[in-house]
Structures are given as C-alpha cells and as structure tokens.
MARRO-182453 format. One record per residue (C-alpha): residue in three letters; x, y, z. Coordinates in steps of 0.25 Angstrom, whole numbers, padded with zeros to 4 digits, always signed. Each point is the difference from the previous one (the first is absolute). Layout:
<sites>
ALAXYZ...
</sites>
This chain:
<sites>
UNK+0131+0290-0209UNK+0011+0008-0001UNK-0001+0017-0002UNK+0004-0003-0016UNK-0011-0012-0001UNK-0010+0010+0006UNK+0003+0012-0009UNK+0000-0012-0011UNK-0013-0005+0003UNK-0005+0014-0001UNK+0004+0004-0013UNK-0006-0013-0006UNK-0012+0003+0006UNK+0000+0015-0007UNK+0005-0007-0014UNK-0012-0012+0001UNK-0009+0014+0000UNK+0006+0005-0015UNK-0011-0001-0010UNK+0003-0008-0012UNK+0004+0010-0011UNK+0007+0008+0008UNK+0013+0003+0010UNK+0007+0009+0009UNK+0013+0003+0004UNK+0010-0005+0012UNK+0000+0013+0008UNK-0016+0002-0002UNK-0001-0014+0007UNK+0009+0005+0011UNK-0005+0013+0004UNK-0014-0006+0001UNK+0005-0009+0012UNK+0007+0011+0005UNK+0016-0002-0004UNK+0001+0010-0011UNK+0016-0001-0002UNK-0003-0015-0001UNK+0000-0002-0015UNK+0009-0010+0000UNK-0005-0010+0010UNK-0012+0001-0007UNK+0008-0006-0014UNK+0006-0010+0012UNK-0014-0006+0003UNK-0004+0000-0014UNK+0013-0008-0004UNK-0002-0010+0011UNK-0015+0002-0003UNK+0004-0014-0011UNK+0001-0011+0012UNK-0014+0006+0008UNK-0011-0012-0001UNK-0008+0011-0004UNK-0004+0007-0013UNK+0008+0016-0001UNK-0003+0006-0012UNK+0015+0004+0003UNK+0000+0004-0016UNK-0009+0013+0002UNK+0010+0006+0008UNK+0010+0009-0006UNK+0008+0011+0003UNK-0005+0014+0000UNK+0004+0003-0015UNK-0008-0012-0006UNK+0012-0007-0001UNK+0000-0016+0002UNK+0013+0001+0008UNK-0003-0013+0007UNK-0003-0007-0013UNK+0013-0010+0001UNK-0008-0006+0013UNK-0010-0008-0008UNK+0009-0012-0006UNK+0001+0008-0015UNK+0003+0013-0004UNK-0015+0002-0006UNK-0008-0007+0011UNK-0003+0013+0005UNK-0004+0008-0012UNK-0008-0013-0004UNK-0008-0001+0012UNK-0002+0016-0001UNK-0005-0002-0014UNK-0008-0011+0003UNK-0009+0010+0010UNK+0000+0011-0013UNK+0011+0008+0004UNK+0009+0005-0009UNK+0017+0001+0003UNK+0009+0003-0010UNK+0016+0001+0004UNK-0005-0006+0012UNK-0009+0013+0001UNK-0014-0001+0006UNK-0006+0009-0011UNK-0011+0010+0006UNK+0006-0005+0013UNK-0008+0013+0007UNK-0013-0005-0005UNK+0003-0016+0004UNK+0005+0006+0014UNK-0007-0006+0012UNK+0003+0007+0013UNK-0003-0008+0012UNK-0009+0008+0008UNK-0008-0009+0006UNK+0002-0006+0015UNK+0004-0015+0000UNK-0009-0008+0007
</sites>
C-alpha cells in the first residue's frame, strides 16, 4: 500500500464513523489525522471513495460552509442533496441548512 492508499484507508475509516443524519467537513477530517492543511486530499479520497468495495457514506462530507462542493461525484447533480435528505437533512442551494447543529467533529480515536 502506497503513502496516498494509506492516508486513503484512513479517512474512510473516520467517514464509516459519521452518524447518519449528520456530516463534517474535509479539513475536520484532516486535522483529526493530524494533516490540517490537507483539505483537499481529503475531497481526493472521497472522490475515489466510489470504486472502494466498501460502503463511505462519502455524501456526509462536505466543505466547511455546508456546501455540497463534491456533489457532481455521485453520477447526477441531486444524488447528493437526495441522499442528505433521505437521512433528514435539509440543503437548499446546495446549502446544509443548520449546518452548525448537523456538524459532527471526529473526535474520537479510530480503532
């Protein structure tokens, strides 16, 4: 396994943790393994998250505004909001409405 599959496996392993109904952000997922600055890989995994035999709950990531910014990634522009919905959130322009109160912050050590 190379350094990107590793750092990979690791942020599925926070994103399997999100409870259903709610989301964090990119960067909250990559401070919490220790690579603040690391935002962007962290959209990386989630976008090569589609071809894992596992199930990431890859839709209740989003970026730290609430916003679906990865939302073209799911094979239709409402897969996103759909799935989202479907767990009782509510986005509107692509918006996690009381995105502060949804907000999960991985705090938690990965086993």
């Amino acid at each position: 396994m190379n350094k990107q599959e590793g750092f990979f496996q690791r942020v599925y392993e926070v994103v399997k943790k999100i409870p259903y109904g709610r989301v964090t952000s990119y960067g909250a997922i990559a401070e919490f393994l220790g690579s603040k600055g690391s935002a962007r890989m962290v959209g990386w995994a989630m976008n090569s998250s589609h071809y894992s035999p596992e199930n990431i709950p890859a839709h209740r990531v989003v970026n730290r505004n609430g916003l679906l910014t990865g939302k073209r990634h799911f094979g239709g522009p409402d897969v996103m909001k759909e799935l989202l919905e479907s767990e009782g959130l509510v986005v509107e322009d692509d918006k996690i409405m009381n995105f502060e109160e949804r907000f999960w912050k991985p705090d938690l050590p990965i086993e």
